[in-house]
Each structure stands twice: as C-alpha cells, then as structure tokens.
BARO-250002 format. One record per atom (N, C-alpha, C): residue in three letters; x, y, z. Coordinates in steps of 0.001 Angstrom, whole numbers, padded with zeros to 6 digits, always signed. Atoms other than C-alpha are relative to their C-alpha. Example, Ala and Ser with C-alpha at 12.3 -4.5 7.8 and 13.67 -1.06 7.14 Angstrom:
<rs>
ALA+000890-001190+000000 ALA+012300-004500+007800 ALA+000900+001200+000000 SER-000820-001190-000060 SER+013670-001060+007140 SER-000770+001090+000730 
</rs>
This chain:
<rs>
UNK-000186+001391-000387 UNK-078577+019222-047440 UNK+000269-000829-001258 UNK-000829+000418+001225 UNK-076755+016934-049948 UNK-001010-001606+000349 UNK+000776+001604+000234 UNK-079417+013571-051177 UNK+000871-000501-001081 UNK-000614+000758+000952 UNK-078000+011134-053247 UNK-000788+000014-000954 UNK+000711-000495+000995 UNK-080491+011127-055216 UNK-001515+000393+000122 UNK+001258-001611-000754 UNK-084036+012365-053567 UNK-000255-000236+001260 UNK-000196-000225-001259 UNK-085009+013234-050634 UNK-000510-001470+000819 UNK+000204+001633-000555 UNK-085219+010107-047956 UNK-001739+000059+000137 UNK+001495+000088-000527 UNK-089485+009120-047705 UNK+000039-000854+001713 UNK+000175+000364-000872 UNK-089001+006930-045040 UNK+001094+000796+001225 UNK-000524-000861-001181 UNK-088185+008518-041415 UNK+001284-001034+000571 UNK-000971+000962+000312 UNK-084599+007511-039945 UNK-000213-001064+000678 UNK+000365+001093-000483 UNK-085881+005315-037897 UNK-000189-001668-000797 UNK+000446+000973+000550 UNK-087715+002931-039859 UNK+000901-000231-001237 UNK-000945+000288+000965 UNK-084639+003456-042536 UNK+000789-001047+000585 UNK-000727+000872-001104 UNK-082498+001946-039658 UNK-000640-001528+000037 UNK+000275+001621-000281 UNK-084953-000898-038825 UNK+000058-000409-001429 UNK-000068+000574+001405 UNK-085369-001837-042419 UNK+001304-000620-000452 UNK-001063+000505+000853 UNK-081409-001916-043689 UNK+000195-001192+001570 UNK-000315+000886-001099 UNK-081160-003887-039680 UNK-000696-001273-000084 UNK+000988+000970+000239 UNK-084127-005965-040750 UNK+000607-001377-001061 UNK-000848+001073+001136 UNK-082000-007910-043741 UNK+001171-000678+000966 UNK-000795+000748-000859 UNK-079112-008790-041669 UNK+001016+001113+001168 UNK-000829-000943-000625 UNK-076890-007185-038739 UNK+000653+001104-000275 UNK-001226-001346+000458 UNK-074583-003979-038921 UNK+000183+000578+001248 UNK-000647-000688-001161 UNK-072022-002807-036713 UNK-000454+001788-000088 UNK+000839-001551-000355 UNK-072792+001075-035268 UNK+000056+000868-000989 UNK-000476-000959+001470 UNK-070955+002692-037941 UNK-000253-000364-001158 UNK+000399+000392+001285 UNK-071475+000845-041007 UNK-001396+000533-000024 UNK+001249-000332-000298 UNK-075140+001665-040011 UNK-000614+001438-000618 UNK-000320-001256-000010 UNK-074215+005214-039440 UNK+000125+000274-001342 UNK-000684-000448+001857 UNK-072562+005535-042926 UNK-001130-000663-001261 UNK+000498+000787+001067 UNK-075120+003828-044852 UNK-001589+000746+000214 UNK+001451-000639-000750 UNK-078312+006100-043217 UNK+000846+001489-000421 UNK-000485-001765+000430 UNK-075699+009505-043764 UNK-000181-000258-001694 UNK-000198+000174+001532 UNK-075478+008206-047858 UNK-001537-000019+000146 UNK+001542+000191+000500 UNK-079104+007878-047800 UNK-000380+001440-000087 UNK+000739-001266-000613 UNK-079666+011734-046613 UNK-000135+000460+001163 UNK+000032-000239-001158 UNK-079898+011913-043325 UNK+000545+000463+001186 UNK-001226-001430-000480 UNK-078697+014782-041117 UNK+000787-001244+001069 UNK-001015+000564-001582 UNK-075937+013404-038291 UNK-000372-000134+001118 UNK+000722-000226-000967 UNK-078102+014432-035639 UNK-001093-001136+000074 UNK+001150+001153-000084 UNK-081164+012052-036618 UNK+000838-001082-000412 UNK-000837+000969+000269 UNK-078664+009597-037866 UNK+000090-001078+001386 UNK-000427+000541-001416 UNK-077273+009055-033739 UNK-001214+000155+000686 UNK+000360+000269-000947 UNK-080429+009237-032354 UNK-000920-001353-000526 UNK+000326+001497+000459 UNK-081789+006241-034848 UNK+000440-000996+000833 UNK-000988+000883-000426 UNK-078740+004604-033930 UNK-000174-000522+001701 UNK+000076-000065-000972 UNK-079552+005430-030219 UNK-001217-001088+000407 UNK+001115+000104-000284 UNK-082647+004186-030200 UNK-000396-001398-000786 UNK-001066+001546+000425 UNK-081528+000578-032245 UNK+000906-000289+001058 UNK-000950+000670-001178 UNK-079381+000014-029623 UNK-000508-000125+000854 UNK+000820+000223-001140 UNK-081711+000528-026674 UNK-000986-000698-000068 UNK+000838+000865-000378 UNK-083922-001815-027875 UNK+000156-001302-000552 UNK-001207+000744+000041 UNK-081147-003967-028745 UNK-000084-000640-001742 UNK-000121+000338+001605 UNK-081736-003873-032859 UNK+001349-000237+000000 UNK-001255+000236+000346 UNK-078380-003118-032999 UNK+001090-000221+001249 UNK-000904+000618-001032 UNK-075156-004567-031092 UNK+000731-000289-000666 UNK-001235+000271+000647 UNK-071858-004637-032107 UNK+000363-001090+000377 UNK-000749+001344-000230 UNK-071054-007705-030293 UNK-000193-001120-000631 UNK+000824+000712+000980 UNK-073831-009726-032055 UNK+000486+000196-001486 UNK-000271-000353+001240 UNK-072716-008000-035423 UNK+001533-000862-000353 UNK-001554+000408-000131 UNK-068717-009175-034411 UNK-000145-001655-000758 UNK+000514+001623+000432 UNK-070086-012854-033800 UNK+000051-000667-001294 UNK+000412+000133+001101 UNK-071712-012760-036873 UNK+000978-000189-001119 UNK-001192-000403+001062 UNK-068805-011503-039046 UNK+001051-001158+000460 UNK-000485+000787-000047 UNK-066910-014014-037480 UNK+000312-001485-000037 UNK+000668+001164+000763 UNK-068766-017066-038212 UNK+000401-000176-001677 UNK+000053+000263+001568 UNK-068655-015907-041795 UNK+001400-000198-000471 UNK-001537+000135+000103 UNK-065220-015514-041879 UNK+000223-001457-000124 UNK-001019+001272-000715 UNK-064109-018475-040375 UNK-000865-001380-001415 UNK+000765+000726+000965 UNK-066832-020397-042646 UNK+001248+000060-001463 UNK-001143+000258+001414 UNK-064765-019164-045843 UNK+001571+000005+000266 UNK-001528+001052+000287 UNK-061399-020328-044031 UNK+001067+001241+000036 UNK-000922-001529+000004 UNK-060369-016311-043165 UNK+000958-000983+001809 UNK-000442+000051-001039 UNK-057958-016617-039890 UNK-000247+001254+001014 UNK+000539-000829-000623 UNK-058120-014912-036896 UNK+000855+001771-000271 UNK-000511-001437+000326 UNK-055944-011562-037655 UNK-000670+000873-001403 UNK+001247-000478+001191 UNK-058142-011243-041159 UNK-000773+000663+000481 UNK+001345-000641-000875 UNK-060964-011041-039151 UNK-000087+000849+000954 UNK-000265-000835-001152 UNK-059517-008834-036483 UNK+000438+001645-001126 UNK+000108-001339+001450 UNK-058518-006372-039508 UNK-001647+000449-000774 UNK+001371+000019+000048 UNK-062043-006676-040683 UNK-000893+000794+000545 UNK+000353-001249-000771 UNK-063468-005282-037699 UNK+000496+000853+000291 UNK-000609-001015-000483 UNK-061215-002845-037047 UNK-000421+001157-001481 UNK+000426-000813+000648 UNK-062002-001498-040413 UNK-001348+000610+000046 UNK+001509-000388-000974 UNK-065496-001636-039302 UNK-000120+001028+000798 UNK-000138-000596-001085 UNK-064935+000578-036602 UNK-000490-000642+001233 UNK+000365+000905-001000 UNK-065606-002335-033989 UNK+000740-000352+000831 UNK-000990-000453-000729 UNK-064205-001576-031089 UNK+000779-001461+000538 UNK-001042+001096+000005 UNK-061319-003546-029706 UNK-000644-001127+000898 UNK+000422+000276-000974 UNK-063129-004994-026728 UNK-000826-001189-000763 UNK+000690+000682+000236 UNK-065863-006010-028643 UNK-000030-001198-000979 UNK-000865+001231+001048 UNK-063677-008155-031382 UNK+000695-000748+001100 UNK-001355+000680-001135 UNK-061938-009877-027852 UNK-001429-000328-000093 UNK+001191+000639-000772 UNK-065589-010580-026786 UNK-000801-000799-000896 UNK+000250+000645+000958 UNK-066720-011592-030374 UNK+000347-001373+000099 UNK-001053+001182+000262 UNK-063939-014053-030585 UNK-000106-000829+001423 UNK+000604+000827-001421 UNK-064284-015547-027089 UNK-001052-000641-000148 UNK+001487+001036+000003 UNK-068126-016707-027578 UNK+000137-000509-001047 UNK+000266+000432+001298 UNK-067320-017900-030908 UNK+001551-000893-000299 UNK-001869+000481-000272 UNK-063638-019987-030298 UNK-000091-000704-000928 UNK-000674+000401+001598 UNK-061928-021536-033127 UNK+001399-000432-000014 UNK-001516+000775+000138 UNK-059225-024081-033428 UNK+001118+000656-001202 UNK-000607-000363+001385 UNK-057060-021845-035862 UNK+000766-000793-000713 UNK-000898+000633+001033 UNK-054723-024037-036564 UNK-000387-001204-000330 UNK+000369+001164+000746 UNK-056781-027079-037351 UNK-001152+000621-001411 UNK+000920-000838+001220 UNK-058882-023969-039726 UNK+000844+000057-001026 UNK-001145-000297+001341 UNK-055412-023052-041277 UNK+000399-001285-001175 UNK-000031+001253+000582 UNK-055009-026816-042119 UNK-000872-000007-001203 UNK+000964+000209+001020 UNK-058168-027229-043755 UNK-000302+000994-001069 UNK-000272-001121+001011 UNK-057831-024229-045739 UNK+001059-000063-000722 UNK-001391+000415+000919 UNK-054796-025172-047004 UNK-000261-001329-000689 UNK+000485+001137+000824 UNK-055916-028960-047912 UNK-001126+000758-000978 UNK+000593-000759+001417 UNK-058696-026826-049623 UNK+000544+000115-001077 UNK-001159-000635+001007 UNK-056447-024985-051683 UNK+000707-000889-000826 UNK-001102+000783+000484 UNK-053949-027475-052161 UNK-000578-000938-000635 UNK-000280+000916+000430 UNK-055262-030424-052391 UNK+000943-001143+000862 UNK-000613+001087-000850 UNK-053444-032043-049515 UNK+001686+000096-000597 UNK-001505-000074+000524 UNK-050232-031310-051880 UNK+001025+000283+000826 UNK-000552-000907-000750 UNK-047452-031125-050575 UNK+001094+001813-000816 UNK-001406-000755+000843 UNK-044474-027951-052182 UNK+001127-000571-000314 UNK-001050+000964-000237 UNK-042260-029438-054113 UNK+001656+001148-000100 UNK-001587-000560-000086 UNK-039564-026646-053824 UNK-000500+001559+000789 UNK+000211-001231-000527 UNK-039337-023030-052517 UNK-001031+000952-000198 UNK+000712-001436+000474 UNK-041047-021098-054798 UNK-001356-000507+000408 UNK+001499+000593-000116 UNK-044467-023372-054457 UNK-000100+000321+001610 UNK-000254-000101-001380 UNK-043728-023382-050492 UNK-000998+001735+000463 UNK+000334-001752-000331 UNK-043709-019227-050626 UNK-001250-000082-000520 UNK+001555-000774+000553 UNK-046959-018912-052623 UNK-000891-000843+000903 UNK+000988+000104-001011 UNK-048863-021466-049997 UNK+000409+001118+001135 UNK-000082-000551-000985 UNK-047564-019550-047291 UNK-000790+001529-000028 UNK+000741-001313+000033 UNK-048441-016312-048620 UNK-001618+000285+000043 UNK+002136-000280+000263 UNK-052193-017227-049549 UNK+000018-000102+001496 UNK+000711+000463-001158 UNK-052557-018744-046082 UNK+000382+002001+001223 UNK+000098-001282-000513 UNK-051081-015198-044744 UNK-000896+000892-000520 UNK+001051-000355+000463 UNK-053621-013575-047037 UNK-000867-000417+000914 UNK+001037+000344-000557 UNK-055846-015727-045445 UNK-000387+000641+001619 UNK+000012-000167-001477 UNK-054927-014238-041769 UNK+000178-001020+000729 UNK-000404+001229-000889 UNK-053202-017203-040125 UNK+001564+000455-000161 UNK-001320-000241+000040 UNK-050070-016417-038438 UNK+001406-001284-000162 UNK-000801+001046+000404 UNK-046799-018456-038868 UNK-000202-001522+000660 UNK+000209+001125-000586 UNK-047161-021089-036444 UNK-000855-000760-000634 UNK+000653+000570+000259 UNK-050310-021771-037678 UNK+000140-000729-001494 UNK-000159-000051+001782 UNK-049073-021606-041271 UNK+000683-001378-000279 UNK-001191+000562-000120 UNK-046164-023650-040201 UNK-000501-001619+000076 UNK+000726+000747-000112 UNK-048888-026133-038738 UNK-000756-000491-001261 UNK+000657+000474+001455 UNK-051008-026311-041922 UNK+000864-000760-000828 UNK-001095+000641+001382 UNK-048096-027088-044461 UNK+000356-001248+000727 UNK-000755+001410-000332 UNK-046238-029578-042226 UNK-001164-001183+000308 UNK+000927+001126-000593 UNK-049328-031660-040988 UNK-000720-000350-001029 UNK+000623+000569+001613 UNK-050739-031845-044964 UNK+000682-001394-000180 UNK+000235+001337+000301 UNK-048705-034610-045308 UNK+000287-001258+000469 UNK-000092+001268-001100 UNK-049134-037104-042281 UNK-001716+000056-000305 UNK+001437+000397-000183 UNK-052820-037216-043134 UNK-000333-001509-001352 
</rs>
C-alpha cells in the first residue's frame, strides 16, 4: 500500500469528517484527497457513502458554494461551469447549483469590467481586444461581453 508519507492514524471516516469539517467538497475532490492520504478505494467509497447519507457531503451544496465564490470574484457563468466540470460535478448538479443561486450575468460582466477598467472606455482595437479577452478569461460570453464594454460608458 503506497502512504505519502506514514501510515493514516485517523480511521477514514473521521479523515472525511475532519477535511468536510473546514469547508465543503464535491464527491471526488473528497475521494482524491482521502486516496493521497493512504487510504485503500474500498474504505475511501464507503466514507464517502456514509458522508453522504448523513448528508456531510452533497454535491449540490458544494456547487452552490463554488458558485457564490466565483461569482463574488466576478468569474462568469461558463468559468464556473468549467470549474465544476473539472471537479467532476455532475452536469445536473451544476444546472441545479446555478438555478438556486441566479445571477444577472450581464450586469456581473459589467461590474467586472468597471472593476478592471475603471469605467474606461478602449480607445482603439488593440485595448478593445485585451478587455474582451480578460472578460472571456473571466467566463462571460459575447453578448454579455458586448453588454459590459458598451454600457461602461452611459453610466
């Protein structure tokens, strides 16, 4: 059996509630962070099993979560939909995330862009392309993008 570095003292259980105890984690991040500790695959899923049935853990709650934070630092919604997907958070539960947690994107993309900017507006192409690109960085699709830049400067 391969330890990172010695063998785990605490059982996986109480490894589980503990890293769940600091703040949320989707099923897998969980998973992967309890296998790096030591812990066979087998006791791994029935931790996991057994966090979920008594509703420690929940991917939907975890989604929420991640999507609050996001949106807090001004990510858009396809960021955050990449996000969880890297997560392994299933598709359903990033539709159901995003539903209890709704979000004017394009008055987010705005204000993320006055962030940035400064309310500026571009005064030629090349300045134009590099807002556009951060705000695509950011995960805000064109419309919204389109929305941000043009409505900076009627305010």
């Amino acid at each position: 059996m391969y330890y990172r570095n010695n063998p785990p003292t605490l059982s996986v259980k109480e490894a589980a509630i503990q890293l769940l105890s600091r703040r949320d984690h989707g099923q897998y991040e969980l998973a992967q962070k309890l296998s790096l500790k030591g812990y066979e695959q087998e006791e791994v899923e029935q931790a996991l099993d057994f966090c979920a049935s008594h509703n420690y853990l929940d991917d939907v709650r975890y989604a929420k979560s991640q999507v609050r934070q996001h949106v807090y630092k001004g990510h858009g919604e396809r960021r955050i939909r990449q996000e969880l997907q890297q997560k392994r958070v299933s598709e359903n539960d990033i539709e159901t995330a995003l539903a209890e947690e709704p979000q004017d994107w394009y008055e987010l993309a705005k204000q993320t862009a006055y962030k940035k900017f400064k309310g500026a507006k571009a005064q030629d192409h090349k300045e134009y392309a590099k807002q556009v690109r951060f705000l695509q960085y950011r995960g805000f699709d064109f419309d919204q993008i389109n929305y941000a830049l043009s409505a900076s400067d009627e305010d």
